[in-house]
Each structure stands twice: as C-alpha cells, then as structure tokens.
Chimera marker file (.cmm) of the C-alpha trace (Angstrom):
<marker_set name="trace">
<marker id="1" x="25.071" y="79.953" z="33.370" r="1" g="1" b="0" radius="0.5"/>
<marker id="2" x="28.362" y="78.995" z="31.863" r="1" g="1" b="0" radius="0.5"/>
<marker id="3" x="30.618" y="81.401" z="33.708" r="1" g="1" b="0" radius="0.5"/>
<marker id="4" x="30.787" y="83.116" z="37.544" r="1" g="1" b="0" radius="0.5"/>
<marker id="5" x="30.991" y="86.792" z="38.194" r="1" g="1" b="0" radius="0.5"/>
<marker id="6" x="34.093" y="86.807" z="40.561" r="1" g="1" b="0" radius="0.5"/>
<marker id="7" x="32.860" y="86.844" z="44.413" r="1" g="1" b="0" radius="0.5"/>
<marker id="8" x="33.672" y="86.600" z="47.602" r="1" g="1" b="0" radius="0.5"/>
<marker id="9" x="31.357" y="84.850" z="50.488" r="1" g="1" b="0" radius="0.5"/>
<marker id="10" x="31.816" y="84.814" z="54.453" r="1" g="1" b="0" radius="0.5"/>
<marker id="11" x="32.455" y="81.293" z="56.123" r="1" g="1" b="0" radius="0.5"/>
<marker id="12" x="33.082" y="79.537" z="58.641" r="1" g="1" b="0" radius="0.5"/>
<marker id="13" x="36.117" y="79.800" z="60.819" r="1" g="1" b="0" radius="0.5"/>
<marker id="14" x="36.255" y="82.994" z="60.019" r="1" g="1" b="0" radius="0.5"/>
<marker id="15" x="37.587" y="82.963" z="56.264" r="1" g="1" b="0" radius="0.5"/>
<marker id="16" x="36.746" y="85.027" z="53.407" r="1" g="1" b="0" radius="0.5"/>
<marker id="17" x="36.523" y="82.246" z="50.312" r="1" g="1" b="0" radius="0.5"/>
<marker id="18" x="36.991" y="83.588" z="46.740" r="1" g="1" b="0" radius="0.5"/>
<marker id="19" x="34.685" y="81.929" z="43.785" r="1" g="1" b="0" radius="0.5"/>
<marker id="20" x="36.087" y="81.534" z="41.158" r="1" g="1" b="0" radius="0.5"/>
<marker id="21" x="39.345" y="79.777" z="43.764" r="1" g="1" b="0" radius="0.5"/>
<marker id="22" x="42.343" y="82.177" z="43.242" r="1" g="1" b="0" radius="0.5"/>
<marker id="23" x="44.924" y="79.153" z="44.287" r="1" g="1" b="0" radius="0.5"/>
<marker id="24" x="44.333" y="77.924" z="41.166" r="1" g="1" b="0" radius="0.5"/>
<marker id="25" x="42.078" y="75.071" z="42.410" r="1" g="1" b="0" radius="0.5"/>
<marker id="26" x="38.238" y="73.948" z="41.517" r="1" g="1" b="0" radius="0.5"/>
<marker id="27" x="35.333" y="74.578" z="43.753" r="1" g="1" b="0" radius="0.5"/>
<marker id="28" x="33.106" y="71.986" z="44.297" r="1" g="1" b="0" radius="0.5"/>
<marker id="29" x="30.283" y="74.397" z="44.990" r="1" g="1" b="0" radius="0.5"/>
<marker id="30" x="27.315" y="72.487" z="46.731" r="1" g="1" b="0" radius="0.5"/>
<marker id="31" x="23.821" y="74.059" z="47.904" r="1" g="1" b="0" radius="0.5"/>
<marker id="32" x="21.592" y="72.650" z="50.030" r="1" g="1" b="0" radius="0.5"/>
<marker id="33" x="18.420" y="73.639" z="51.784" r="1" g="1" b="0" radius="0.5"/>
<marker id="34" x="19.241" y="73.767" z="55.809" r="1" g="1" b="0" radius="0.5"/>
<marker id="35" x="21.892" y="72.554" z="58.669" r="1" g="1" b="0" radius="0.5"/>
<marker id="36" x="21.189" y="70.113" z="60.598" r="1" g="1" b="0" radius="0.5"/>
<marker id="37" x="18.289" y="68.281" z="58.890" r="1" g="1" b="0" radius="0.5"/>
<marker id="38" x="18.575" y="64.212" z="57.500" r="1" g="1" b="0" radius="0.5"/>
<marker id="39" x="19.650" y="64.812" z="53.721" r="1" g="1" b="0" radius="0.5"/>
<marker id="40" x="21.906" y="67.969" z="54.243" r="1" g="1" b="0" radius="0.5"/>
<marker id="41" x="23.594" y="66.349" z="57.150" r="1" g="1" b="0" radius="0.5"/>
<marker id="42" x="24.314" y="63.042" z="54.993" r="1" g="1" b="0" radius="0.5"/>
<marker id="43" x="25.191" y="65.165" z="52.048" r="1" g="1" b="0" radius="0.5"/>
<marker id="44" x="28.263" y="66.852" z="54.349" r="1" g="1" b="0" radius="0.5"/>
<marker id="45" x="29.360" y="63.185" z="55.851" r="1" g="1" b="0" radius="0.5"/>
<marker id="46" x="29.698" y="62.088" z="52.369" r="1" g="1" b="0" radius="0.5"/>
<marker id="47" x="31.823" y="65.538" z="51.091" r="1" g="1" b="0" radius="0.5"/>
<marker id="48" x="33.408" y="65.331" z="54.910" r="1" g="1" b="0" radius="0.5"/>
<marker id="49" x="34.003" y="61.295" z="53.722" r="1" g="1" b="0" radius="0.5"/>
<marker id="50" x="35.304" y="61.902" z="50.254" r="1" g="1" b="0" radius="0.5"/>
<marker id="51" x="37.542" y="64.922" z="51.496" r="1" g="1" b="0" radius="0.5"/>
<marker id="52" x="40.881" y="63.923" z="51.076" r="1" g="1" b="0" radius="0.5"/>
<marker id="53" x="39.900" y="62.581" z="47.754" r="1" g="1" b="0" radius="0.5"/>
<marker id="54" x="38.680" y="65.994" z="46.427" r="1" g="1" b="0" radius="0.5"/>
<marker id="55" x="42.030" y="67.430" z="47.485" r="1" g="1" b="0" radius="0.5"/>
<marker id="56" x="44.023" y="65.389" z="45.856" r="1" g="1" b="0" radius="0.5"/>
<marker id="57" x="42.493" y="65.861" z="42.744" r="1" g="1" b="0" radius="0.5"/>
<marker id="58" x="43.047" y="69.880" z="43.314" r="1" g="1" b="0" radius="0.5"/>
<marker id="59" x="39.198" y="70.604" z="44.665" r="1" g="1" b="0" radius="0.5"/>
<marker id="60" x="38.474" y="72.271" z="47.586" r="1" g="1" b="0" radius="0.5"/>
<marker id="61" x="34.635" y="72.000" z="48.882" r="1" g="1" b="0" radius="0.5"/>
<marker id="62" x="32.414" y="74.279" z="50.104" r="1" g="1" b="0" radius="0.5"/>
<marker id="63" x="28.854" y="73.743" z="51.222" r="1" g="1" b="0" radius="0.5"/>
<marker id="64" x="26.529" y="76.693" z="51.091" r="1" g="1" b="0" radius="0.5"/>
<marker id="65" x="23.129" y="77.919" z="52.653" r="1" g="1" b="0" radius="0.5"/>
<marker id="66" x="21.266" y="80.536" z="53.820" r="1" g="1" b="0" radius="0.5"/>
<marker id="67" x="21.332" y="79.656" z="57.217" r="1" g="1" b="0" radius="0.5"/>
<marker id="68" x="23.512" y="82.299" z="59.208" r="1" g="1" b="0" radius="0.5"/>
<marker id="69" x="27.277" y="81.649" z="60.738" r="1" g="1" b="0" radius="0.5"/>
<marker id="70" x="26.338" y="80.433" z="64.546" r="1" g="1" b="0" radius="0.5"/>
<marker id="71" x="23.950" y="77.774" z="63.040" r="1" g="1" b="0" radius="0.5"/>
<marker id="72" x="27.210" y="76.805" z="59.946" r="1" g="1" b="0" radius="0.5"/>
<marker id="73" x="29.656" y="76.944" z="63.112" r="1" g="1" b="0" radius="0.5"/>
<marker id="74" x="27.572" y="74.541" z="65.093" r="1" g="1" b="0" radius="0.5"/>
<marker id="75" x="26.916" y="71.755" z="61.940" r="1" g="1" b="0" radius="0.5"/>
<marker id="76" x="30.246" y="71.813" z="61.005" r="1" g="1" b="0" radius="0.5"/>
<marker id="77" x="31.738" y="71.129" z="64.257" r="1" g="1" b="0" radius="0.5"/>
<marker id="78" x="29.311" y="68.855" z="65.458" r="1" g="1" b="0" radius="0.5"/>
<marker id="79" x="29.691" y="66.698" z="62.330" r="1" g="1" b="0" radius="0.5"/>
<marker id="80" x="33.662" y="67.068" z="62.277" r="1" g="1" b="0" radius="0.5"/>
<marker id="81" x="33.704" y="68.676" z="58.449" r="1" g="1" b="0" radius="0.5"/>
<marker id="82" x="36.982" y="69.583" z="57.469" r="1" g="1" b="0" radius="0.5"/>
<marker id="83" x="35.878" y="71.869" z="54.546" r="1" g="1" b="0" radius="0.5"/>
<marker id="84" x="34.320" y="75.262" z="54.683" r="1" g="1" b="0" radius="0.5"/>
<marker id="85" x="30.324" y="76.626" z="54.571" r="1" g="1" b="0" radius="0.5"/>
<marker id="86" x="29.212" y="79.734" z="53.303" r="1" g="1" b="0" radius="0.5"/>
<marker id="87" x="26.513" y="81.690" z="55.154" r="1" g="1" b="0" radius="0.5"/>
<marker id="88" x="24.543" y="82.751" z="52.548" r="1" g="1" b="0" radius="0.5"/>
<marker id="89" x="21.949" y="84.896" z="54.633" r="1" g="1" b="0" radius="0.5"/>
<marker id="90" x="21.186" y="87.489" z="51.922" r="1" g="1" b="0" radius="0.5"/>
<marker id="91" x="20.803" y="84.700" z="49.417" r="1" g="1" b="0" radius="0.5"/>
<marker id="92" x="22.546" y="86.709" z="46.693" r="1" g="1" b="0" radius="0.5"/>
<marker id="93" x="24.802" y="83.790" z="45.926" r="1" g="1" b="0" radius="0.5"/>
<marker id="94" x="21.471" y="81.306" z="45.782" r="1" g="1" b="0" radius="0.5"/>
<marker id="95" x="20.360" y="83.775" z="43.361" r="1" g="1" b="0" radius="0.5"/>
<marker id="96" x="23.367" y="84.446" z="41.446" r="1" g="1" b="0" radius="0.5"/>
<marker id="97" x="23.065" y="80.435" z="41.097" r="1" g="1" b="0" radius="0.5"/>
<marker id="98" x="19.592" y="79.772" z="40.248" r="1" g="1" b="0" radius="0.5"/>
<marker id="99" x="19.182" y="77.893" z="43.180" r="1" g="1" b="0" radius="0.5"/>
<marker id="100" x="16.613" y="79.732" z="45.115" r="1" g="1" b="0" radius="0.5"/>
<marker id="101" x="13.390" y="78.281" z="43.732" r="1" g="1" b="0" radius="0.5"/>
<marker id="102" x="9.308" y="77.630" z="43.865" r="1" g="1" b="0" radius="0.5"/>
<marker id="103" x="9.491" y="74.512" z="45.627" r="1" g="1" b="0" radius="0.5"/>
<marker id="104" x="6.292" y="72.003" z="47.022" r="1" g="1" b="0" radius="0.5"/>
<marker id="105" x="5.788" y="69.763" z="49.368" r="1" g="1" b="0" radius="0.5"/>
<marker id="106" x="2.930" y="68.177" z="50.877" r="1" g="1" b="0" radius="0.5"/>
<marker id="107" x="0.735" y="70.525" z="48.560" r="1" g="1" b="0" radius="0.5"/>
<marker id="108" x="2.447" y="73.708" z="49.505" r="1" g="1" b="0" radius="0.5"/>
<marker id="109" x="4.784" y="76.190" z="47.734" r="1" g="1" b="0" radius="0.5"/>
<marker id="110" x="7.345" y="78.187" z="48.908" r="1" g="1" b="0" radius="0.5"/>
<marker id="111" x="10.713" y="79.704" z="48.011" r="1" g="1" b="0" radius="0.5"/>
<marker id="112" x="13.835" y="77.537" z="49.074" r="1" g="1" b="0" radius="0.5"/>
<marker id="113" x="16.962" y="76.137" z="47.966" r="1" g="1" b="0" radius="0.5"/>
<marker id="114" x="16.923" y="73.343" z="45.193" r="1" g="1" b="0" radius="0.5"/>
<marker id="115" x="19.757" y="70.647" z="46.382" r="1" g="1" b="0" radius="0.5"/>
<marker id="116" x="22.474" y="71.920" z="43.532" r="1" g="1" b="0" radius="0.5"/>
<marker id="117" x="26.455" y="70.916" z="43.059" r="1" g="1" b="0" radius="0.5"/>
<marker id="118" x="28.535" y="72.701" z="40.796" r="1" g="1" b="0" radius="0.5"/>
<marker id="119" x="32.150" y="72.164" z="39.705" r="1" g="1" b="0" radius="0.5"/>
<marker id="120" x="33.956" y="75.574" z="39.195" r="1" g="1" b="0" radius="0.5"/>
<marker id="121" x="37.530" y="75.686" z="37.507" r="1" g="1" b="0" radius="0.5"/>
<marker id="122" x="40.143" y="78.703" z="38.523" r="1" g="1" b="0" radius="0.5"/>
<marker id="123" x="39.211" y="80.973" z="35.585" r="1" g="1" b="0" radius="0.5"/>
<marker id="124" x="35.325" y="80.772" z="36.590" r="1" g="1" b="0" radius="0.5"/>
<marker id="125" x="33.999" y="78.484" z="33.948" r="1" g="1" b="0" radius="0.5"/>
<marker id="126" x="31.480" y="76.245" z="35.227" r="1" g="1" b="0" radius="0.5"/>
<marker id="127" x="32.487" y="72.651" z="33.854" r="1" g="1" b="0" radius="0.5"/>
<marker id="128" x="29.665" y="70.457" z="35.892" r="1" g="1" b="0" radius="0.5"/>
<marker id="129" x="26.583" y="71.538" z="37.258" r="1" g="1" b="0" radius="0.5"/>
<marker id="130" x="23.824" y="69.010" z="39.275" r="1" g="1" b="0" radius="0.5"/>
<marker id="131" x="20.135" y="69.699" z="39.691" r="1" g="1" b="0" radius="0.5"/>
<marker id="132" x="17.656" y="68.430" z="41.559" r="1" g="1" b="0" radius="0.5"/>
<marker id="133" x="20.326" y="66.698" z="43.571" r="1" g="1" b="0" radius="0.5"/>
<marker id="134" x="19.257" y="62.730" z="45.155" r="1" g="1" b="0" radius="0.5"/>
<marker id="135" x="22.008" y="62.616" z="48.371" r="1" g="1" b="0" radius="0.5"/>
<marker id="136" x="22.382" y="58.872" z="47.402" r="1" g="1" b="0" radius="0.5"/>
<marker id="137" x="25.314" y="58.137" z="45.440" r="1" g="1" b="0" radius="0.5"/>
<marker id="138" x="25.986" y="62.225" z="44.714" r="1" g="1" b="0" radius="0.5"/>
<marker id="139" x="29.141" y="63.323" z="46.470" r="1" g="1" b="0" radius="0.5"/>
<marker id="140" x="30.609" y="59.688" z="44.423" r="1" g="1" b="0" radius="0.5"/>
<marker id="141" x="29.696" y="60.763" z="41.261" r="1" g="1" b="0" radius="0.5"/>
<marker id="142" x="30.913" y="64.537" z="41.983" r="1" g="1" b="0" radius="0.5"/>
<marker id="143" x="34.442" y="62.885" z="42.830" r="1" g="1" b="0" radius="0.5"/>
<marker id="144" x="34.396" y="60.845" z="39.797" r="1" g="1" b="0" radius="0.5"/>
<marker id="145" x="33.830" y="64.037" z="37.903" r="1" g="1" b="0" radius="0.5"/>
<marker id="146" x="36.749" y="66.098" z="39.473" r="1" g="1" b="0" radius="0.5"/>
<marker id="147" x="39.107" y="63.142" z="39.193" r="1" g="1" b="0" radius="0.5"/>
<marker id="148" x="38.612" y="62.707" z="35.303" r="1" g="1" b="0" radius="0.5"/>
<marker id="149" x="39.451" y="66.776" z="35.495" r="1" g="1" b="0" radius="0.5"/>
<link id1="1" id2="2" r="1" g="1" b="0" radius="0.2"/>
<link id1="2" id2="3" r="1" g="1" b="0" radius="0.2"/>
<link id1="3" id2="4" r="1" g="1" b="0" radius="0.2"/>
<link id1="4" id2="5" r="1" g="1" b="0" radius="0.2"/>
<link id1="5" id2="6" r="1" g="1" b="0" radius="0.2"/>
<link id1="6" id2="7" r="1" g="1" b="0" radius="0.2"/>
<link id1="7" id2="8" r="1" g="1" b="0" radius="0.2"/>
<link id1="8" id2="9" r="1" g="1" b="0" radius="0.2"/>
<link id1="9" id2="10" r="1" g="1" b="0" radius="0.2"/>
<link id1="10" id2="11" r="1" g="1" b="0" radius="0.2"/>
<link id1="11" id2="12" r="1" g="1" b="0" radius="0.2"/>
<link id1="12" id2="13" r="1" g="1" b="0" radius="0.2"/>
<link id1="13" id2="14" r="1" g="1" b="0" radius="0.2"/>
<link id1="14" id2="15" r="1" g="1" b="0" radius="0.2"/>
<link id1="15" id2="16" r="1" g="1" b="0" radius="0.2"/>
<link id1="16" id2="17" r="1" g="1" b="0" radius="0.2"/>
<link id1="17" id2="18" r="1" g="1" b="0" radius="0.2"/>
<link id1="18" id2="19" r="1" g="1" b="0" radius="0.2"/>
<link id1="19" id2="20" r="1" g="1" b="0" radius="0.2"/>
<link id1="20" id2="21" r="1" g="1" b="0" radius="0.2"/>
<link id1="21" id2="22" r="1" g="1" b="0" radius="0.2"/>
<link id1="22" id2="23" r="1" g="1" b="0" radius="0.2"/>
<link id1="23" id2="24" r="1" g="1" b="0" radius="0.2"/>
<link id1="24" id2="25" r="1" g="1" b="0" radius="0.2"/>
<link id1="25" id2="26" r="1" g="1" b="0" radius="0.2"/>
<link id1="26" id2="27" r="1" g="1" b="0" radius="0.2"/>
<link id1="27" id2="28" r="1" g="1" b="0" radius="0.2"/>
<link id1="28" id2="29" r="1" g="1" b="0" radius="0.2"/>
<link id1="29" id2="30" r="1" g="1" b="0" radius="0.2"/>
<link id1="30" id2="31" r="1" g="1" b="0" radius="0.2"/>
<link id1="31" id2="32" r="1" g="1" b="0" radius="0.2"/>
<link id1="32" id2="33" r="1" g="1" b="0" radius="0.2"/>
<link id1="33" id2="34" r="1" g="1" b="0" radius="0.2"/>
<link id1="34" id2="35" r="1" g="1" b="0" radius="0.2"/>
<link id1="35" id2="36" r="1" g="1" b="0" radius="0.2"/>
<link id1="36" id2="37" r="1" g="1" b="0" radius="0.2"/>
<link id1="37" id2="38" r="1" g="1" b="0" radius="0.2"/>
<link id1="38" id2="39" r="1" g="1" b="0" radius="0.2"/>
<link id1="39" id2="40" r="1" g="1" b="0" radius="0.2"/>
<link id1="40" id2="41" r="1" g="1" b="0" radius="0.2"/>
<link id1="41" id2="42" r="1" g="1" b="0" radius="0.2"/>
<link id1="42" id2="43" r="1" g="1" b="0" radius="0.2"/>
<link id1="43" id2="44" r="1" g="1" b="0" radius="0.2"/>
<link id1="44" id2="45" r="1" g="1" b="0" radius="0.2"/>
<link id1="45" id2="46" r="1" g="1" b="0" radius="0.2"/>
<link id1="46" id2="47" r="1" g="1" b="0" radius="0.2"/>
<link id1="47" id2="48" r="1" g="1" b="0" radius="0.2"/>
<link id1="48" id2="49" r="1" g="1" b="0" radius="0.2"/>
<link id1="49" id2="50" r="1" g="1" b="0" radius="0.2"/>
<link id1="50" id2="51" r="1" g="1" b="0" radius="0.2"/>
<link id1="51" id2="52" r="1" g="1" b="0" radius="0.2"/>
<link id1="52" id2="53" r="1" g="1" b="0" radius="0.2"/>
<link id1="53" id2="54" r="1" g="1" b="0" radius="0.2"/>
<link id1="54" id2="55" r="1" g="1" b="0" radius="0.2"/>
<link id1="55" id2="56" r="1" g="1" b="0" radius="0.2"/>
<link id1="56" id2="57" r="1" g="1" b="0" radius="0.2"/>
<link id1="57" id2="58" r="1" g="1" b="0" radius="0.2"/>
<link id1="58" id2="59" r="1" g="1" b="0" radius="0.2"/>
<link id1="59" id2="60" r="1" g="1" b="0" radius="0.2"/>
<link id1="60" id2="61" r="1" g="1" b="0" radius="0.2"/>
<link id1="61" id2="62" r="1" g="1" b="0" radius="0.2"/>
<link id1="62" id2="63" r="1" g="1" b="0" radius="0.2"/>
<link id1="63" id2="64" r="1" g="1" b="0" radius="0.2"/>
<link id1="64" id2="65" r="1" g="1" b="0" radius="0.2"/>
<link id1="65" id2="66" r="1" g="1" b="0" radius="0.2"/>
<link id1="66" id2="67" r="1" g="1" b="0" radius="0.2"/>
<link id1="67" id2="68" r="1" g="1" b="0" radius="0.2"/>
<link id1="68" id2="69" r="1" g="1" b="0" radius="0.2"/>
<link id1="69" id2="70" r="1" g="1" b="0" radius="0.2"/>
<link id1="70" id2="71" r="1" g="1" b="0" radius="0.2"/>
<link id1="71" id2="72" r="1" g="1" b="0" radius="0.2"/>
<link id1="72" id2="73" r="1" g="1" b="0" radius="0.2"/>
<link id1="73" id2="74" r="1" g="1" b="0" radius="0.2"/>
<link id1="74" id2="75" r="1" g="1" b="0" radius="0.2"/>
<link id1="75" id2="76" r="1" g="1" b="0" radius="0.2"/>
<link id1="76" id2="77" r="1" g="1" b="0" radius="0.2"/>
<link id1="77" id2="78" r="1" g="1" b="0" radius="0.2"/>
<link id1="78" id2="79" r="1" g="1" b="0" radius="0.2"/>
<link id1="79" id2="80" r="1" g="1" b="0" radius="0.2"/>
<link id1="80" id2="81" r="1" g="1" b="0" radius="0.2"/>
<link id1="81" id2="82" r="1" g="1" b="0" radius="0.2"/>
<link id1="82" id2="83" r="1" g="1" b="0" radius="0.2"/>
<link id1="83" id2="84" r="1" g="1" b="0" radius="0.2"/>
<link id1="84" id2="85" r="1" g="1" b="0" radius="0.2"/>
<link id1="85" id2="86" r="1" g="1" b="0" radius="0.2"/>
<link id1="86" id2="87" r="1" g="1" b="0" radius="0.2"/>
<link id1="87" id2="88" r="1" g="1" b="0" radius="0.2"/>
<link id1="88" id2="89" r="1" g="1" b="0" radius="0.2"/>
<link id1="89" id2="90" r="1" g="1" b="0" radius="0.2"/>
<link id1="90" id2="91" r="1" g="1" b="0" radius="0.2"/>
<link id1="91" id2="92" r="1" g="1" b="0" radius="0.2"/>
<link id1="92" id2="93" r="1" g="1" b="0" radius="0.2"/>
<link id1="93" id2="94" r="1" g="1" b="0" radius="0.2"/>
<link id1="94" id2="95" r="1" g="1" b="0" radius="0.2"/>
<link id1="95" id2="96" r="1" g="1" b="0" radius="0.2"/>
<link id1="96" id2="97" r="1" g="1" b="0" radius="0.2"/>
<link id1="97" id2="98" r="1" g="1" b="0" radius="0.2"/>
<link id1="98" id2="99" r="1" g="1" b="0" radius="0.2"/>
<link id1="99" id2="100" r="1" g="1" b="0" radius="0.2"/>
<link id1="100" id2="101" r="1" g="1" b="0" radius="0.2"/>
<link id1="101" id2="102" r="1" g="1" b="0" radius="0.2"/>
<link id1="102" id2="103" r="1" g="1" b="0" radius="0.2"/>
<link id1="103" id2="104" r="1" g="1" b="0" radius="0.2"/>
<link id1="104" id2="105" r="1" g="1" b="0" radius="0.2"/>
<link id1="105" id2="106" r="1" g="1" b="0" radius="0.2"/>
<link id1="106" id2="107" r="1" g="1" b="0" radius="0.2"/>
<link id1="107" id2="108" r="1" g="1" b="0" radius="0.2"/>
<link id1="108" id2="109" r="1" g="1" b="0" radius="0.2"/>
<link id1="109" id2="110" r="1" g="1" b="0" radius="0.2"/>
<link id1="110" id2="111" r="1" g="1" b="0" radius="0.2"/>
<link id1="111" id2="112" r="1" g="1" b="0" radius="0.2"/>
<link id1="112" id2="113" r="1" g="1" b="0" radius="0.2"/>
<link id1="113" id2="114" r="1" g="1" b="0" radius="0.2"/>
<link id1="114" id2="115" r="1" g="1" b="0" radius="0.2"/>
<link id1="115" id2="116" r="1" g="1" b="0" radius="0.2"/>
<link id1="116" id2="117" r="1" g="1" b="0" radius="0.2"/>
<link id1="117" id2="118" r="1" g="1" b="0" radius="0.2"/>
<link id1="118" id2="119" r="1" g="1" b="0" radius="0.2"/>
<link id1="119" id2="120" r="1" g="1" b="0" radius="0.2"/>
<link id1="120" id2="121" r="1" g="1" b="0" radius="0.2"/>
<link id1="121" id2="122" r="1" g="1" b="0" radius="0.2"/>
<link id1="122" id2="123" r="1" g="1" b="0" radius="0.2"/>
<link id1="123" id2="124" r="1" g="1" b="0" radius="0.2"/>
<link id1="124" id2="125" r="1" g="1" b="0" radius="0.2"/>
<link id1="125" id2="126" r="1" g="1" b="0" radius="0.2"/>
<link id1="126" id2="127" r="1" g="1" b="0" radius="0.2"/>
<link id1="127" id2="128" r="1" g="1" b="0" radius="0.2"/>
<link id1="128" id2="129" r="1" g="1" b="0" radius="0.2"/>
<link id1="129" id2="130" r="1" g="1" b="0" radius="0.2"/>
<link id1="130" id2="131" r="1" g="1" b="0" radius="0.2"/>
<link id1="131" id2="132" r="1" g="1" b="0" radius="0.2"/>
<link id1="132" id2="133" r="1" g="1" b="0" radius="0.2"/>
<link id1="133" id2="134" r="1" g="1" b="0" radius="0.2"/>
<link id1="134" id2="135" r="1" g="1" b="0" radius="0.2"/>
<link id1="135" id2="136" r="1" g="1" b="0" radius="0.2"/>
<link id1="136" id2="137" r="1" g="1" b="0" radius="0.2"/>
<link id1="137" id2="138" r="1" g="1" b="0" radius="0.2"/>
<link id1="138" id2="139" r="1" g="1" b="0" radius="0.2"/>
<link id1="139" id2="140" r="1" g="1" b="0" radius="0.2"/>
<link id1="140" id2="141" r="1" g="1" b="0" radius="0.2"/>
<link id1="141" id2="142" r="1" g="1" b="0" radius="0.2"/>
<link id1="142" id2="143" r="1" g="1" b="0" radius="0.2"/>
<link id1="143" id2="144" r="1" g="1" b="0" radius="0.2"/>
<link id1="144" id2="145" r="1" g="1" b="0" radius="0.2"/>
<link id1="145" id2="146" r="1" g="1" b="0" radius="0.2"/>
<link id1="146" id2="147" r="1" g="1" b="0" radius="0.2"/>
<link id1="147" id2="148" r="1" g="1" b="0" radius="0.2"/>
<link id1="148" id2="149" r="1" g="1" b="0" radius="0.2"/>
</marker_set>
C-alpha cells in the first residue's frame, strides 16, 4: 500500500483523529498487539519518551489497537502518554493496514496484530512503513526517519 483512503478513527480523550492529518502534519501511525502487556507498554514509553521530538519535526503519534476505549483510557493514563490511541475494536483500520495477521507462538496460530509503524505525510502517501517491528531501538529509528523528512 502506497497511499491511505482518507479516515477517521475514535480515540482517546474523546477526539475524532483524521488519517491522512488534515493540519498538515505526518502521522506516525504505530500498531501493536494489546495494552498493558511488556513490549506494547515499552513501545508507548519510548513514543511517550521521544514525544516532543516527533513534534518538533511536525509528527503527531498515534498508537493503535483493537482493544476498546476504557482499556486505551486506562494505559494511557497510567503510563502518562501525551499522544493519542485509537480503539480499533472493529479492526477495519488493522485491515485496511495489513496488520491483522496469521500469527504463532508456542506452536499455535491465531489471528492478531503484527507490531507495524508507518509514517503518513498530509496528502496520504505512505513514505515509511516497519514490519515485524523489534521494540528495541524502534521508536529511535522512527524519529530519525521523520527528522530527515
């Protein structure tokens, strides 16, 4: 996928975010499986970390999962993050992503949501996109990425 059908997604405190941004910013876009658990709580300390960062270089972050908006309410305020999440409880945006996928562990399959980061620019274009994401490291590179923008 090279470009994003314009949406709009519910998240937290109560905001209605627009993808492609319609300030004229990017969107660092970034999936990841569920709240509350070891890598995805890491993942948001570094974005929460790094935050200032991304908007000075004209990004605004937004973390996204299918986990629903009283479970996104509770991670973000328990880990202080000062960007937004996206409930994503139907999963259309995993899908519209390519993020909802076979996954195994421990010899078992099932659906779920691959780690993914994408960098989205104001007109929809999608200049960066991570797979397969490794927490370690990540949310530097991302930055590095947005900065050279």
């Amino acid at each position: 996928m090279d470009k994003v059908q314009p949406t709009t997604c519910n998240a937290t405190s109560d905001l209605t975010v627009h993808i492609p941004d319609t300030q004229g910013r990017n969107i660092v876009l970034y999936f990841y499986p569920k709240d509350a658990t070891p890598g995805c709580t890491t993942e948001g300390q570094d974005f929460r970390d790094n935050h200032q960062a991304f908007l000075d270089a004209n990004a605004v972050v937004y973390g996204a999962s299918k986990d629903d908006m009283t479970k996104h309410e509770k991670f973000k305020a328990k880990q202080a993050f000062p960007f937004e999440l996206i409930a994503d409880v139907d999963g259309e945006l995993c899908e519209a992503f390519g993020v909802w996928q076979l996954k195994k562990f421990m010899g078992r399959e099932y659906m779920g949501i691959v780690r993914s980061t994408f960098i989205i620019d104001p007109q929809g274009n999608i200049l960066k996109q991570w797979d397969k994401v490794k927490v370690k490291g990540h949310v530097e590179e991302v930055l590095e990425m947005v900065q050279a923008l």
